[in-house]
N, CA, C and O of each residue as an XYZ file, in Angstrom:
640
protein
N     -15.346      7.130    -14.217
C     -14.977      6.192    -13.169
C     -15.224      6.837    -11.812
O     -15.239      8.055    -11.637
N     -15.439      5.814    -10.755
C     -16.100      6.351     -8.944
C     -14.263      6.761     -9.150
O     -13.271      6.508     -9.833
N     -14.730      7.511     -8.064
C     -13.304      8.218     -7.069
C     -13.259      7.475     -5.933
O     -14.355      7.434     -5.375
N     -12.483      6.934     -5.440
C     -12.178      6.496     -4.247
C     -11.387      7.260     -3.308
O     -10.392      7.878     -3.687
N     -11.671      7.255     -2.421
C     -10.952      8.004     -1.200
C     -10.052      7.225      0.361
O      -9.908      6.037      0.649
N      -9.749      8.054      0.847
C      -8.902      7.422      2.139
C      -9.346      7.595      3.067
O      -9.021      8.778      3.169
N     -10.103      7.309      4.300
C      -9.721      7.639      5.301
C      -8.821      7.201      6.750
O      -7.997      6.340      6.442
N      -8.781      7.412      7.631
C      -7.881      6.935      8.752
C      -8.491      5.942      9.137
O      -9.714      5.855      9.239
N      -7.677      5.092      9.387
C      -7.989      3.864      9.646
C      -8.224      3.537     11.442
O      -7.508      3.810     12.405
N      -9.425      2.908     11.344
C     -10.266      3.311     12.800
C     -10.297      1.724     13.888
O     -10.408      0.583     13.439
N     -10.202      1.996     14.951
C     -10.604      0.838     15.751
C     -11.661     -0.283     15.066
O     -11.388     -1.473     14.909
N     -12.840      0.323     14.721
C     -13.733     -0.624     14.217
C     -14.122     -1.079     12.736
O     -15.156     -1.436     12.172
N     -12.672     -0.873     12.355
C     -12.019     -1.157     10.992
C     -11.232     -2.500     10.718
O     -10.880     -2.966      9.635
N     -11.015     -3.101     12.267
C     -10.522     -4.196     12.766
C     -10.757     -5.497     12.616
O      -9.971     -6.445     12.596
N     -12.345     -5.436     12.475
C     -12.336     -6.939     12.062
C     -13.218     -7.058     10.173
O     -13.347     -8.086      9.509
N     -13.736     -5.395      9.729
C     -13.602     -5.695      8.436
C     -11.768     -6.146      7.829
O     -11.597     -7.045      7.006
N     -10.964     -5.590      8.235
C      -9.644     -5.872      7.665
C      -9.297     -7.513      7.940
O      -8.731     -8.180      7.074
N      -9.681     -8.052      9.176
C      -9.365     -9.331      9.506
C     -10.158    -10.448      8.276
O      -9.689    -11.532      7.928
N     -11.383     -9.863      7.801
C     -11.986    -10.632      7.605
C     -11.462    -10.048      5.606
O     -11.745    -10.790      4.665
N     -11.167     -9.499      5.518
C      -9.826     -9.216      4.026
C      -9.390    -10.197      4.340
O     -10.041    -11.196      4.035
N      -8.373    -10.340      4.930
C      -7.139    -10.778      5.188
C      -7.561    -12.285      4.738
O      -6.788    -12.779      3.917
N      -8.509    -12.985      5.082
C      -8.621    -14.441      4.920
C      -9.126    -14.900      3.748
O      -8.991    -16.067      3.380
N     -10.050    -13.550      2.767
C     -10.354    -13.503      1.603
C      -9.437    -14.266      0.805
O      -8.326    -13.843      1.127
N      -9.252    -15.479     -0.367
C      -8.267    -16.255     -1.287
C      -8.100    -15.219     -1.786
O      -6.872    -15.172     -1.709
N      -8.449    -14.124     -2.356
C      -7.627    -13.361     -3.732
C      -6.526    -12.118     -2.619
O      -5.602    -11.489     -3.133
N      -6.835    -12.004     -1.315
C      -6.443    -11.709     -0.208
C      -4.618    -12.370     -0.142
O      -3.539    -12.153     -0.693
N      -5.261    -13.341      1.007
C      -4.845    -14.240      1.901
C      -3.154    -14.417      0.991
O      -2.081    -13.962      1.387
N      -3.411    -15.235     -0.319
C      -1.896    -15.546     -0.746
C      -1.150    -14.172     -1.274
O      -0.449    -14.460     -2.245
N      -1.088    -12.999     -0.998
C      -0.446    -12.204     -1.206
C      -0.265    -11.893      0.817
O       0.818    -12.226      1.297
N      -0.919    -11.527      1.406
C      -0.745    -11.059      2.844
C      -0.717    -12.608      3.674
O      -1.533    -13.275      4.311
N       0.465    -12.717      3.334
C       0.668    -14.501      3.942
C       0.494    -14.533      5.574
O      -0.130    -15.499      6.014
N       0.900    -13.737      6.345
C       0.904    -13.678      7.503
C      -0.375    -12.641      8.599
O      -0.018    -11.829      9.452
N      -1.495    -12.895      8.335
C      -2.523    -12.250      8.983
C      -2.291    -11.434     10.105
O      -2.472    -10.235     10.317
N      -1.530    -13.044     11.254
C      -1.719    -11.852     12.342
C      -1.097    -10.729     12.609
O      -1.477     -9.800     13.322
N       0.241    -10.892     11.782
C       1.369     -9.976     11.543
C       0.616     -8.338     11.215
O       0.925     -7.309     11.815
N      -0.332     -8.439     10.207
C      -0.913     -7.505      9.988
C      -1.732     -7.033     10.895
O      -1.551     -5.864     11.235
N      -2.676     -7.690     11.433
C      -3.714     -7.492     12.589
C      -2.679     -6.781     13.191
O      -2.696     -5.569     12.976
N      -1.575     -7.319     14.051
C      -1.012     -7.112     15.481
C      -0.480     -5.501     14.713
O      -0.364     -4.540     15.473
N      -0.207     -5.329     13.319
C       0.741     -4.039     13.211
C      -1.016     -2.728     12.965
O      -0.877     -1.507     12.883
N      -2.181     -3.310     12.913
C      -3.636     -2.358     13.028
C      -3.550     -1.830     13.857
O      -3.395     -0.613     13.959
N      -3.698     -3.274     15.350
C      -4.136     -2.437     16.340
C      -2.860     -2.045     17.083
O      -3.064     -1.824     18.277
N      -1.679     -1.914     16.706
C      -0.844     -1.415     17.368
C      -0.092      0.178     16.501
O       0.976      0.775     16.637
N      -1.407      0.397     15.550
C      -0.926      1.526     14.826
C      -0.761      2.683     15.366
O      -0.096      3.514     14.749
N      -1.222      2.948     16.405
C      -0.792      4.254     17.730
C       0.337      4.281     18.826
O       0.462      5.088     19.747
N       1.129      3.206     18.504
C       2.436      2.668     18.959
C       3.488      2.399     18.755
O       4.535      3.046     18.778
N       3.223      1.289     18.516
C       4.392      0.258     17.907
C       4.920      0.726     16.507
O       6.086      0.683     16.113
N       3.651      1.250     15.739
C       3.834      0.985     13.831
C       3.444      2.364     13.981
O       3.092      2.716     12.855
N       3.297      3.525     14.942
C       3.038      4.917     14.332
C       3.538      5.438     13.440
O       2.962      6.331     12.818
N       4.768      5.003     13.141
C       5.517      5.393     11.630
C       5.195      5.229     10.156
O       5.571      5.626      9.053
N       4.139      4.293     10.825
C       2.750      3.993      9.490
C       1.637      4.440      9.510
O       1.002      4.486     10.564
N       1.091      4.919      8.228
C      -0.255      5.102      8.321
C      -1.117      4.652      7.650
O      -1.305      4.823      6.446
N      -1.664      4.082      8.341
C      -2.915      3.030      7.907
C      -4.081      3.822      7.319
O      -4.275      4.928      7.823
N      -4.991      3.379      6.202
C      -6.303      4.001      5.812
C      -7.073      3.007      5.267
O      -6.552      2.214      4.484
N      -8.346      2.916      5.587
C      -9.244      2.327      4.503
C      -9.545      3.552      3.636
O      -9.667      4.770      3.766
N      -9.643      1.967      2.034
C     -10.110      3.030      0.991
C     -11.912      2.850      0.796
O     -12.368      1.709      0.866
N     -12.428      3.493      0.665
C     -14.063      3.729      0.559
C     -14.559      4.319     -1.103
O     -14.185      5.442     -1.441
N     -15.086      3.790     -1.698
C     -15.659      4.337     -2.748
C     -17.089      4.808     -2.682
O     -17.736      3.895     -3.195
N     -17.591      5.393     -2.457
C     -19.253      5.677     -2.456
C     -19.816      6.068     -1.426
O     -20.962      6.516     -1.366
N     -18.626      5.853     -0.032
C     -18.589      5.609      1.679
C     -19.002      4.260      1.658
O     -19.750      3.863      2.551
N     -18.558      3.377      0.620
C     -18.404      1.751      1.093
C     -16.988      1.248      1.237
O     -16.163      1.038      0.348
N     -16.917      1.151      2.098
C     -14.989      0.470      2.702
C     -14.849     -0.901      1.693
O     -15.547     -1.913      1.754
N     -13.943     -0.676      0.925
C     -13.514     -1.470     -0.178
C     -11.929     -2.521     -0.183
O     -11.543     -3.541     -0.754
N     -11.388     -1.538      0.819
C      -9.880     -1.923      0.675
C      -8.801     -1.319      1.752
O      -9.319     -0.483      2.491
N      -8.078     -1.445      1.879
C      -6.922     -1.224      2.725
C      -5.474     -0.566      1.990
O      -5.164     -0.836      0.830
N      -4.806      0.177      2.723
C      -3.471      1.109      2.279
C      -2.694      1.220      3.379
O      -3.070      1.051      4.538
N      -1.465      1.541      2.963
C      -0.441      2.198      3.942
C       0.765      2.473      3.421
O       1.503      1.723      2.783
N       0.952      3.813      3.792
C       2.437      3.790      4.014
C       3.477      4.464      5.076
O       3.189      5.059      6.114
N       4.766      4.205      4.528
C       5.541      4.505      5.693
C       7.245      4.670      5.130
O       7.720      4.226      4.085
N       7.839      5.352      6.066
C       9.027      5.432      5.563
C       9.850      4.308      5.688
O      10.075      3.533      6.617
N      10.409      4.441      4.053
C      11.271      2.855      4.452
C      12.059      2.763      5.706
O      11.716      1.932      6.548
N      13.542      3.880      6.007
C      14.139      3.624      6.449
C      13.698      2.850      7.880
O      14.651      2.329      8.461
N      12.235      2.688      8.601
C      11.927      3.002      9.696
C      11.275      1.536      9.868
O      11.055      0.822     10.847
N      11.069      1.408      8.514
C      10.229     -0.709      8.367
C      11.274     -1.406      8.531
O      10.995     -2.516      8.078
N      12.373     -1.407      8.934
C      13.534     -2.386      8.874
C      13.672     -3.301      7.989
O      14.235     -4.350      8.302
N      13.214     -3.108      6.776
C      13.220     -4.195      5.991
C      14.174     -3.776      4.667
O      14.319     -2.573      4.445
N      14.735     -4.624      3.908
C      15.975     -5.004      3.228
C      15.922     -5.693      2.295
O      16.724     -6.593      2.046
N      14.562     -5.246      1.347
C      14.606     -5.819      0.290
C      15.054     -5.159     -0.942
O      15.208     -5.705     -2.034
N      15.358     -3.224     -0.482
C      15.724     -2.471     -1.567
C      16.740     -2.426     -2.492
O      16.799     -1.617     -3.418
N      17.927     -3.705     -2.131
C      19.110     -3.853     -2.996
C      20.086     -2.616     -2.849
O      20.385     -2.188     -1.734
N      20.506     -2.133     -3.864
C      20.898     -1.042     -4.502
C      20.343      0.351     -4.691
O      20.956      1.359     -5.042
N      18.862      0.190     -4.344
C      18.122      1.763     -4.332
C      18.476      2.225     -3.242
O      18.768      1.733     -2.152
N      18.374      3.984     -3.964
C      18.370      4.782     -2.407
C      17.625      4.934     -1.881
O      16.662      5.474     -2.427
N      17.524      4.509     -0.212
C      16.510      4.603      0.487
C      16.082      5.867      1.644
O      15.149      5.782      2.442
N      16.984      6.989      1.504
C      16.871      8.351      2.357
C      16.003      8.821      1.525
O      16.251      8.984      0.330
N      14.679      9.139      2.179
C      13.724      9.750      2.242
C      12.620      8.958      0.826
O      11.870      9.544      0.045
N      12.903      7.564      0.934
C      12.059      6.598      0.357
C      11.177      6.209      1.231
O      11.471      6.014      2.411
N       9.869      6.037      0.692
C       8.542      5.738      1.342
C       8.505      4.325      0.885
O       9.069      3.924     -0.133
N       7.918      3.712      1.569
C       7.055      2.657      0.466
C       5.527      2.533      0.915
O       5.160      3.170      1.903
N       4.401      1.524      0.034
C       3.201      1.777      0.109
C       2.854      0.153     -0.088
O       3.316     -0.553     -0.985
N       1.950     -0.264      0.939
C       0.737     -1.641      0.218
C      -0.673     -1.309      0.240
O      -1.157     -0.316      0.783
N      -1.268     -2.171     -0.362
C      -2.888     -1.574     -0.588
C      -3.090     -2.916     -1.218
O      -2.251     -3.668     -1.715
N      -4.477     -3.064     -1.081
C      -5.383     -4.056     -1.254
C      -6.805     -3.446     -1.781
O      -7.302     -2.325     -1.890
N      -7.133     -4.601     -2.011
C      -8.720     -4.189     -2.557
C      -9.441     -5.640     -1.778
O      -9.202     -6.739     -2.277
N     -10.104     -5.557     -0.847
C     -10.548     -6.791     -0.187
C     -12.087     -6.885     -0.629
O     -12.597     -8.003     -0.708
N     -12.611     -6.084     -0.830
C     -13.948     -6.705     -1.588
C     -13.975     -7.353     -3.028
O     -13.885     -6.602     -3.999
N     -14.034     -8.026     -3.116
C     -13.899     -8.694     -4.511
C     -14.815     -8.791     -5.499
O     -14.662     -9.724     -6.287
N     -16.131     -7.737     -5.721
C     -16.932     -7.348     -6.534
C     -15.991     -5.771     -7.377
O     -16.256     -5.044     -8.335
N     -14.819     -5.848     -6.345
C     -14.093     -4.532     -6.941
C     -12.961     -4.647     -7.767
O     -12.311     -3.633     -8.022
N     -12.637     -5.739     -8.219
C     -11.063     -5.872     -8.473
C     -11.296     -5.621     -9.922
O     -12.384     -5.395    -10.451
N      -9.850     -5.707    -10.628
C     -10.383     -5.487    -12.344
C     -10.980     -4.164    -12.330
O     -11.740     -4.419    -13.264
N     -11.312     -2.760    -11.995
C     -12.135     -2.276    -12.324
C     -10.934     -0.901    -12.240
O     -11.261     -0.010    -13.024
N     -10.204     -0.723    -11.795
C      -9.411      0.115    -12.091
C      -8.940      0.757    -10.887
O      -8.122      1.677    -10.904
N      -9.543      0.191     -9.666
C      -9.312      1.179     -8.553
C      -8.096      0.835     -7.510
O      -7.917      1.352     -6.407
N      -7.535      0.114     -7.966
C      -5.873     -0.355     -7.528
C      -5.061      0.867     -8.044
O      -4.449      1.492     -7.177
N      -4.983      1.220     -9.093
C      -4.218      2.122     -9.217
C      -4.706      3.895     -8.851
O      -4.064      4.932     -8.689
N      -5.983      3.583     -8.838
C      -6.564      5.139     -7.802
C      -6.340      4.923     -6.623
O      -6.728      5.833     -5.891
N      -5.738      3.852     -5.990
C      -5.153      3.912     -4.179
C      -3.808      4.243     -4.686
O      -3.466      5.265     -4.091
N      -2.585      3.748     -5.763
C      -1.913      3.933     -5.243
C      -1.910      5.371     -5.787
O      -1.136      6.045     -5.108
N      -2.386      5.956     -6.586
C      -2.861      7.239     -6.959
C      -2.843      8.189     -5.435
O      -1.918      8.835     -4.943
N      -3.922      8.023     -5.059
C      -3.970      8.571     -3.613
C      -3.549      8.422     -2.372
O      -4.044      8.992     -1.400
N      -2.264      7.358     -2.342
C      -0.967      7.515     -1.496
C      -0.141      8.007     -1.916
O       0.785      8.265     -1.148
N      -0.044      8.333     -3.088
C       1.285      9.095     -3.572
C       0.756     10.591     -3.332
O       1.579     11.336     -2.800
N      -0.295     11.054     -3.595
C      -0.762     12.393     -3.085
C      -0.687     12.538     -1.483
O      -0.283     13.624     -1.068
N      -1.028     11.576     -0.566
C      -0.912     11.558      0.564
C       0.749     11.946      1.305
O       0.995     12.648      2.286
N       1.474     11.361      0.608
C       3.157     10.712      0.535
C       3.496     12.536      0.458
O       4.056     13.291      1.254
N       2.918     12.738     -0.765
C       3.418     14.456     -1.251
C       2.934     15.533     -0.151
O       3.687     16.325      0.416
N       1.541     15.420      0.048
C       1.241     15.705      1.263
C       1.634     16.342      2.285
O       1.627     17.512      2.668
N       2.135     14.904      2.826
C       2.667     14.892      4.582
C       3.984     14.370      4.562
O       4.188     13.595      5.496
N       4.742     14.508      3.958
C       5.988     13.887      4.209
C       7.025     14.585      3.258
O       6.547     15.192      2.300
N       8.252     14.572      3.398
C       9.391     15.136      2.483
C      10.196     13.862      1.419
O      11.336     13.884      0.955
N       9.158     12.847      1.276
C       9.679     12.346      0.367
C      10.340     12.301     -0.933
O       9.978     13.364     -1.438
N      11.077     11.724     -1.761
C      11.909     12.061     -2.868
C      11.434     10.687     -3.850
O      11.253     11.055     -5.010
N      11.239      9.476     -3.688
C      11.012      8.203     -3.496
C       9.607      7.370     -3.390
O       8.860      7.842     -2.533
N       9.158      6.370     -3.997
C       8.548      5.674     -3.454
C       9.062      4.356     -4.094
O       9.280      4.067     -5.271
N       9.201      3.564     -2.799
C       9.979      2.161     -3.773
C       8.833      1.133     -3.057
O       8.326      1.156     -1.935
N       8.650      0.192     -4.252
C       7.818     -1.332     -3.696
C       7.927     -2.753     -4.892
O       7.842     -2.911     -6.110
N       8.150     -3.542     -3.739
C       8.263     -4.703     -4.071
C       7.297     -5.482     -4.472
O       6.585     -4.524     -4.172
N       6.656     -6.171     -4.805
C       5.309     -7.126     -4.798
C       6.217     -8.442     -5.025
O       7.313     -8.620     -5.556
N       5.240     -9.322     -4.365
C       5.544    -10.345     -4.714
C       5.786    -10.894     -6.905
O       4.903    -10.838     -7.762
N       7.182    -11.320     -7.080
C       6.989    -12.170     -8.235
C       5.932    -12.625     -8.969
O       6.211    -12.279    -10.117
N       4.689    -13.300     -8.994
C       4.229    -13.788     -8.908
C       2.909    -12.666     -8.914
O       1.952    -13.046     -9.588
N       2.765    -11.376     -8.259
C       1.575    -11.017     -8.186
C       1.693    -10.198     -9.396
O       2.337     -9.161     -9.238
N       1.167    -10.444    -10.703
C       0.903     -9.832    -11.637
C       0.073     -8.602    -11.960
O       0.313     -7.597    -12.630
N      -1.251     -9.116    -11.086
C      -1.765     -7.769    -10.972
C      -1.572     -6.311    -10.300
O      -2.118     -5.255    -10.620
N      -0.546     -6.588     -9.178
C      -0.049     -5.833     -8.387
C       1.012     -4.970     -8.951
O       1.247     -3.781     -8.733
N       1.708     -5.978     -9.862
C       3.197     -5.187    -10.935
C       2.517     -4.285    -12.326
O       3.094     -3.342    -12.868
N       1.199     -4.822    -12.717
C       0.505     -3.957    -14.117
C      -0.321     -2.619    -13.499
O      -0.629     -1.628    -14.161
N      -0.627     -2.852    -11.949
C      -1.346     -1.557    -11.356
C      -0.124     -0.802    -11.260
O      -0.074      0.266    -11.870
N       1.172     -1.303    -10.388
C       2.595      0.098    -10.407
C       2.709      0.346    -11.790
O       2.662      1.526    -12.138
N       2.860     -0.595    -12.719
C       2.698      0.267    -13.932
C       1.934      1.676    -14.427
O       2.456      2.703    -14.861
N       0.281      1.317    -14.176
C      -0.576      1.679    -14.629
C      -0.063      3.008    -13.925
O       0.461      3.752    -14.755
N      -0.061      3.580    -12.484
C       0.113      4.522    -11.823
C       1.126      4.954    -11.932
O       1.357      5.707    -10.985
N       2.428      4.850    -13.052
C       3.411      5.549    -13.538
C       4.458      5.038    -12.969
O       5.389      5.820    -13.164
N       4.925      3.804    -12.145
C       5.716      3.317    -11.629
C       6.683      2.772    -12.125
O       6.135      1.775    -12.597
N       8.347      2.628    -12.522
C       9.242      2.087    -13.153
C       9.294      0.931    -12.486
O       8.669      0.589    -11.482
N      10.462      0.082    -13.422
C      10.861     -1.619    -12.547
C      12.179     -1.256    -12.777
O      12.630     -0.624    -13.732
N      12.734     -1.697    -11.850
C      14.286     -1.799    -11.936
C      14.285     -3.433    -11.850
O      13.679     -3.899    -10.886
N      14.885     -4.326    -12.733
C      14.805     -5.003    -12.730
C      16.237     -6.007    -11.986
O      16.325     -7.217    -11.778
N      17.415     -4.635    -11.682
C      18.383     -5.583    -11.176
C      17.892     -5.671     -9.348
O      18.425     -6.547     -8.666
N      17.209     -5.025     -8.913
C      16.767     -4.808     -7.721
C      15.274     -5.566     -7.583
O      14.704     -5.875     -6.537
N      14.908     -5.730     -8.689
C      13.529     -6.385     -8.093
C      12.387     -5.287     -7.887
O      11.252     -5.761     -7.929
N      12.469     -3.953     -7.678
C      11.579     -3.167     -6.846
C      10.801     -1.783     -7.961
O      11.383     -0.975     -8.684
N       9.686     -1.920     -7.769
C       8.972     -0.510     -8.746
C       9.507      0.252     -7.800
O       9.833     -0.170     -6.691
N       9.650      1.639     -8.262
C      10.113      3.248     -7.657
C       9.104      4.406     -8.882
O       8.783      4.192    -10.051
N       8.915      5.273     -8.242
C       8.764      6.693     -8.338
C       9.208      7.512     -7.839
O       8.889      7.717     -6.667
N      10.207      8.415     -8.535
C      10.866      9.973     -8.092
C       9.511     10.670     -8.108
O       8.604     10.798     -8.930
N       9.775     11.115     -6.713
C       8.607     12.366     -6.650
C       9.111     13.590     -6.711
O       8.403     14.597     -6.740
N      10.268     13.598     -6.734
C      10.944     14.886     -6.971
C      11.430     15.585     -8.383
O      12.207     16.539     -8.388
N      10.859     14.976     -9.628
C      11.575     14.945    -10.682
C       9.653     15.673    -11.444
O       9.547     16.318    -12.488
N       8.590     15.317    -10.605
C       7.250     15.989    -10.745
C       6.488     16.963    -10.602
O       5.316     16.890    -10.974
């Protein structure tokens, strides 16, 4: 299988991601476009607490990643998990000659190396939408548990 890789996600990365975003196998999982756009180009600011990457297989830009520390996304979907020094991660695959092929779970593969990396994480918790099936059999695939009273896949990175 290709290796896919990360790199930093660049100014003129801006309107390949826009033009993801509107992609159908896209679009109904990332419901809110501009939300995303506005958190790209404001990734040296506003969202520095995130880090954005395209993923590239071959040096062809294939897909999109990020992560970031939960506590810092203000968001409140973790229930009952602990969230000190929990990350969480999204990723996409926006070319759609790529999907099915296995490389969803080599991104989240290579945010969790990223996560180990650069950060003192213990954690990685994520939600997907209900509904996105393929998104819940890739956290599988990449070693991810379900807690099912919380709703949310996790990985202890500290237990590795």
């Amino acid at each position: 299988m290709n290796q896919i890789r990360l790199r930093k996600f660049e100014d003129n990365d801006i309107e390949l991601f826009e033009t993801w975003l509107y992609q159908e196998h896209v679009k109904k999982w990332y419901t809110q476009p501009e939300e995303w756009l506005n958190e790209v180009i404001k990734r040296e600011t506003d969202f520095l607490f995130v880090k954005h990457f395209i993923v590239e297989l071959e040096g062809k830009a294939i897909g999109f990643c990020q992560f970031y520390d939960y506590a810092f996304g203000n968001e409140i979907w973790h229930g009952t998990m602990k969230v000190e020094n929990a990350f969480s991660i999204d990723y996409m695959i926006g070319e759609s000659d790529y999907l099915g092929k296995g490389y969803g779970t080599q991104i989240i593969l290579k945010l969790e190396e990223e996560i180990r990396t650069h950060t003192k994480a213990e954690n990685i918790i994520v939600q997907p939408d209900l509904n996105n099936k393929n998104s819940r059999n890739t956290l599988n695939a990449a070693g991810f548990l379900y807690d099912s009273i919380n709703d949310v896949f996790y990985k202890s990175l500290s237990n590795i």
